[in-house]
N, C-alpha and C positions, 0 to 999 in steps of 0.2 A: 456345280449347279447353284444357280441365284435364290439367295432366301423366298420364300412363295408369298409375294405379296398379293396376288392376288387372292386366294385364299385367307390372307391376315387381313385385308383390307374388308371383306367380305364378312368377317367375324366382325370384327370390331363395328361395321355399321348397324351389325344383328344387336351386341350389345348395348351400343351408345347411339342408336335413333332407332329405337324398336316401336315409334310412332309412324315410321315412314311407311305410306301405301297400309295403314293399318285397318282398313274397310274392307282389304282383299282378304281372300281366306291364304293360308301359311304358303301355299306352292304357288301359287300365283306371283307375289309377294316377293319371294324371294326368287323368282325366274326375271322379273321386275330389275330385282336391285342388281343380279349378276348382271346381265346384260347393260346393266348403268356401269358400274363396277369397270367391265371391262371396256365400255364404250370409252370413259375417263381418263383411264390409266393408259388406254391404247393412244390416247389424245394426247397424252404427255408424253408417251415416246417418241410420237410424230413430229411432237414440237423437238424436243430432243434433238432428233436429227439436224433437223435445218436450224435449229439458233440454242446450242446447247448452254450457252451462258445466261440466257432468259432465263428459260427453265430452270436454271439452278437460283438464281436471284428470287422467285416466285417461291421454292422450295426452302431456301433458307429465310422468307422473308414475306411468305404468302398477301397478297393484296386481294382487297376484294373485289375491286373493280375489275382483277385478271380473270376471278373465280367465273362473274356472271358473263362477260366476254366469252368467255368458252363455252360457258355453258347453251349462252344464247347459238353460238356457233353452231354447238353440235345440234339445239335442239330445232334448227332452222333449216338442218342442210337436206337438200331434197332426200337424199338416201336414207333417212332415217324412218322407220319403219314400225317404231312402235305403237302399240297400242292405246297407250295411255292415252288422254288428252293433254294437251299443249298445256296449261297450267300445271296439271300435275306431274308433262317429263321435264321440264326446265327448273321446279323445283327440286324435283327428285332427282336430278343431275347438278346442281347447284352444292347441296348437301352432300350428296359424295364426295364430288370432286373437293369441296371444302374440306372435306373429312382428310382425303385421301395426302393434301398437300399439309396437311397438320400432322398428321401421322408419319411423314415424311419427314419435317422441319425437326421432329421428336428424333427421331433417327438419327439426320444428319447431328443435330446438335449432343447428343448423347454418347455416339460413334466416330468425332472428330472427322466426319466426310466431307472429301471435297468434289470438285467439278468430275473428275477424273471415276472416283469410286462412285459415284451419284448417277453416273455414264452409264458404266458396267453394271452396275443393280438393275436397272430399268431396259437396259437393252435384256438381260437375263431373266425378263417376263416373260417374251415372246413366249418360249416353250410353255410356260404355265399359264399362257394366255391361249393357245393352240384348243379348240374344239370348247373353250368356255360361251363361244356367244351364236349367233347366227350371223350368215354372211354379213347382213343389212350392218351390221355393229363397224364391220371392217371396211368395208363401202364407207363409212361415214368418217372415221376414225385415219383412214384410209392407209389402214396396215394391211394391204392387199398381200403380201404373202400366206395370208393365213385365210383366207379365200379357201373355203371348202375345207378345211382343219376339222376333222375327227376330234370326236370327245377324249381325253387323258381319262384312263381310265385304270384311277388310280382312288383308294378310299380317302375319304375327307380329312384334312388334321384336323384335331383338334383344336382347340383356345390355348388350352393350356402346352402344348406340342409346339405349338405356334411362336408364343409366347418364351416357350424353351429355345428353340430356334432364333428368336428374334434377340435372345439376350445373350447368346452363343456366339450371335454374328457382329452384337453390339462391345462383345471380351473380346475378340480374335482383332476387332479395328481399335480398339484400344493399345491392345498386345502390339499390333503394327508401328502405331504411334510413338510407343514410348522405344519401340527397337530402334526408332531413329536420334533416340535420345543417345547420349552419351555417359554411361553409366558408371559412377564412378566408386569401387567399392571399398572400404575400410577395412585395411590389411591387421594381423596382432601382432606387433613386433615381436622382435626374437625375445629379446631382454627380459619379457614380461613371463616366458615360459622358467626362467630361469629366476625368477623373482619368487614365484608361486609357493615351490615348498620351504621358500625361507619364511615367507609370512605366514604360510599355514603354522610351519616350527612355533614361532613367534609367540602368536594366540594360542598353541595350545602349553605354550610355558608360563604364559599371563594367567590361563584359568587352572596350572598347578599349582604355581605360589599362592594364586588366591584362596585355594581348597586348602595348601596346607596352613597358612596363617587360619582360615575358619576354624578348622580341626589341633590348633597346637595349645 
C-alpha cells in the first residue's frame, strides 16, 4: 500500500495555511480544502498518465507558471461544482496544489526518487483517494474510475503517524539506494589475531619493570 498522501497532504495544509477559507466555521473549511486536496492531486495523476516526464520535472522543480495554469484549468472546467466563488476556489486551489508539489519536491529530494518511484507513489492514491470527494471532483479531475466511490472508512492518522510513515518510507528509499551501491567491507587480517596477546604480554611487562624499579 502507497504512503497516504492524501491524508499527509491534508494535515500539512491544516498546519502550514491555517488562514485558508478562515471566515468559514471548522467543517465547512475543511470539507473545502479536502475536496481541493483531492481535486489537485487527482490532477496530477491524470497528468501523470499521459506526459509522465512533465510531471516529474514540475515535481522535482515546481514552476509557477505550471502551478496557476492548473489551477486556472480546474477552476474553469464546466464540471466543477463547488461552492465557493471563483476568486476564492482558484486561490484556494492555487495554494494547495503549490503546497502539495513542494511537499512532493521534499520527498523526492530527501528519498533519492526517480521517474519510475514518483510513478508508483501517485498511481497508489487512487485507493486513498476512493470515496474522499464528490463525483463533481472526478468529473473535473477526470479520474472517472472512482465515479461513485464510497467513503474509506478507515479512522484518521494522525500528524505525527503520518509523519512516522512518511520517514519510514523516506529510510526504506534510501536503504534501496544505497543496496545498489557496492559495498565494500574491511576484513582483520589473520596476523593481527596472533599479534594481540604478544602486545598485551608486552605492556603488561612494561608496567612490571616500572613497578618494580618504583618499589626497589
Amino acid at each position: 500500500m502507497a504512503f497516504d498522501l492524501v491524508q499527509y497532504f491534508a494535515e500539512q495544509i491544516e498546519s502550514q495555511k491555517p488562514m485558508l477559507l478562515s471566515h468559514l466555521d471548522r467543517e465547512e473549511k475543511r470539507s473545502h480544502i479536502r475536496q481541493i486536496n483531492a481535486l489537485t492531486l487527482g490532477e496530477l495523476i491524470n497528468q501523470l498518465r499521459s506526459n509522465g516526464e512533465k510531471v516529474y520535472q514540475e515535481i522535482s522543480n515546481p514552476d509557477e507558471l505550471y502551478i496557476q495554469e492548473v489551477s486556472r484549468h480546474l477552476t474553469t472546467n464546466p464540471s466543477n461544482a463547488s461552492t465557493l466563488s471563483r476568486t476564492e476556489l482558484e486561490q484556494l486551489t492555487t495554494e494547495v496544489f503549490h503546497l502539495q508539489l513542494l511537499e512532493l519536491k521534499q520527498l523526492h529530494d530527501t528519498g533519492s526518487h526517480s521517474l519510475q518511484s514518483i510513478r508508483e507513489l501517485l498511481n497508489g492514491q487512487i485507493e486513498h483517494l476512493s470515496g474522499q470527494a464528490d463525483d463533481w471532483v472526478w468529473s473535473t479531475n477526470n479520474l472517472t474510475e472512482l465515479l461513485g466511490s464510497k467513503p474509506n472508512l478507515q479512522e484518521d492518522i494522525s500528524l505525527e503517524a503520518s509523519m512516522k510513515e512518511f520517514n519510514q518510507m523516506v529510510h526504506q528509499q534510501n536503504a534501496q539506494h544505497d543496496d545498489n551501491n557496492v559495498a565494500v567491507e574491511a576484513t582483520v587480517p589473520t596476523w593481527s589475531k596472533v599479534v594481540e596477546p604478544v602486545v598485551a604480554i608486552a605492556i603488561l611487562w612494561i608496567l612490571y619493570s616500572a613497578a618494580t624499579n618504583m618499589f626497589a
